[in-house]
C-alpha positions as CSV (number, residue, x, y, z in Angstrom):
1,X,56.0,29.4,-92.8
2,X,55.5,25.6,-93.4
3,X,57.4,23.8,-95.5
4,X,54.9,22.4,-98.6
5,X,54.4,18.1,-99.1
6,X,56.7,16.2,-100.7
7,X,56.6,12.8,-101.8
8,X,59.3,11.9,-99.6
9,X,58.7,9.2,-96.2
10,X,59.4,10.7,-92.9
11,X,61.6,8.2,-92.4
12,X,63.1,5.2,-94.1
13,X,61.3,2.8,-93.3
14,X,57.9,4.7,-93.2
15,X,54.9,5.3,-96.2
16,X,55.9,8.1,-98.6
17,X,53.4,11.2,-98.5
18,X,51.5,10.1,-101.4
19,X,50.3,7.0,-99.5
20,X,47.2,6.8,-97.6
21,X,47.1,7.7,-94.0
22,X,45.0,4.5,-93.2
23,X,48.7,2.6,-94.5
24,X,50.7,4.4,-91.7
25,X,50.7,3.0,-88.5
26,X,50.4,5.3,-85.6
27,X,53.8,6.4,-84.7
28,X,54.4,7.7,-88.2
29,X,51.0,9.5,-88.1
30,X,52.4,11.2,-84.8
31,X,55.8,11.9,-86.4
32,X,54.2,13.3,-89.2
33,X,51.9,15.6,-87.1
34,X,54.5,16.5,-85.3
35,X,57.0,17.8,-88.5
36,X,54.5,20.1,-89.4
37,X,54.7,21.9,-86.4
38,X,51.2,20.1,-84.5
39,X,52.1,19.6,-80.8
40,X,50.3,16.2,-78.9
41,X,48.0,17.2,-76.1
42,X,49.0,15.7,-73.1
43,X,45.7,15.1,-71.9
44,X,44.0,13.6,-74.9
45,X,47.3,12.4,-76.8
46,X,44.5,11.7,-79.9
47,X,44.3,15.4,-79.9
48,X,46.9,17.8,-81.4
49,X,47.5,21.6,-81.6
50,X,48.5,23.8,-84.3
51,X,49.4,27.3,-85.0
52,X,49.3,29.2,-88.0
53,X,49.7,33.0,-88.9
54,X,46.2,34.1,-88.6
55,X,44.5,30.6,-87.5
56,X,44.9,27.8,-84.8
57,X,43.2,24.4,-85.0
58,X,42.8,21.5,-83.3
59,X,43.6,17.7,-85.1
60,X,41.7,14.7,-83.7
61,X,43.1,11.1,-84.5
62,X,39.5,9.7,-84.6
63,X,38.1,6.1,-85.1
64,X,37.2,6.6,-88.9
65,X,38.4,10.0,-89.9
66,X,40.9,13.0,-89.1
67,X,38.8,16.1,-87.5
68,X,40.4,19.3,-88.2
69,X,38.7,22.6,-85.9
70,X,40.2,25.6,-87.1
71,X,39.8,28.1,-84.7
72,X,40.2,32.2,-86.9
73,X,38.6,35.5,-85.0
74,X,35.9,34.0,-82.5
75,X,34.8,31.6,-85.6
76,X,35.1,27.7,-85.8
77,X,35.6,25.6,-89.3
78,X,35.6,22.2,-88.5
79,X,36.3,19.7,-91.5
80,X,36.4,15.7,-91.8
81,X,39.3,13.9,-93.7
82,X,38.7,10.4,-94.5
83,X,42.0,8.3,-93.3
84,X,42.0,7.2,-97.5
85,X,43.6,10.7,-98.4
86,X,46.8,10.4,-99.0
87,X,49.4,12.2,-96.5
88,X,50.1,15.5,-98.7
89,X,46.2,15.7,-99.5
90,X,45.6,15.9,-95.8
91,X,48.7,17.9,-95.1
92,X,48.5,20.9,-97.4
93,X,44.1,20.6,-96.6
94,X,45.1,21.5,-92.9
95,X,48.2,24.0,-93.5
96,X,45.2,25.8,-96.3
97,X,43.3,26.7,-93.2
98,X,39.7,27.6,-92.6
């Protein structure tokens, strides 16, 4: 089971979780993805995968927002996250599910 937000930074020298995503560059964005169990796509490294209990989705670093497709018995959720949201707002949205 995933661990829930805290306020903490992934690292030293990164944004805490209560800061924006559109204040972290890149790397900690990936790091970030990558702590809560996402793995990068090797062929679209914008894309990531994630698997839950009873869902899977799909995380797209886009231009202007975060796309989340949650993939749950043959059905599709797919949900926009505007890059102003803080990291824990976006984190326990996706971990929620469909």
């Amino acid at each position: 089971m995933a661990t829930p937000p805290t306020s903490e930074a992934l690292t030293p020298d990164e944004p805490t979780s209560e800061t924006p995503l559109y204040h972290h560059p890149l790397p900690a964005l990936e790091a970030w993805l990558a702590s809560i169990g996402a793995q990068q796509q090797r062929s679209q490294p914008c894309c990531w995968d994630l698997h839950g209990p009873e869902w899977s989705a799909q995380i797209e670093l886009e231009v202007e927002e975060l796309k989340v497709s949650w993939h749950n018995e043959g059905r599709v959720s797919v949900r926009h996250f505007p890059y102003g949201l803080s990291r824990s707002d976006a984190e326990a949205a996706i971990l929620a599910g469909p």
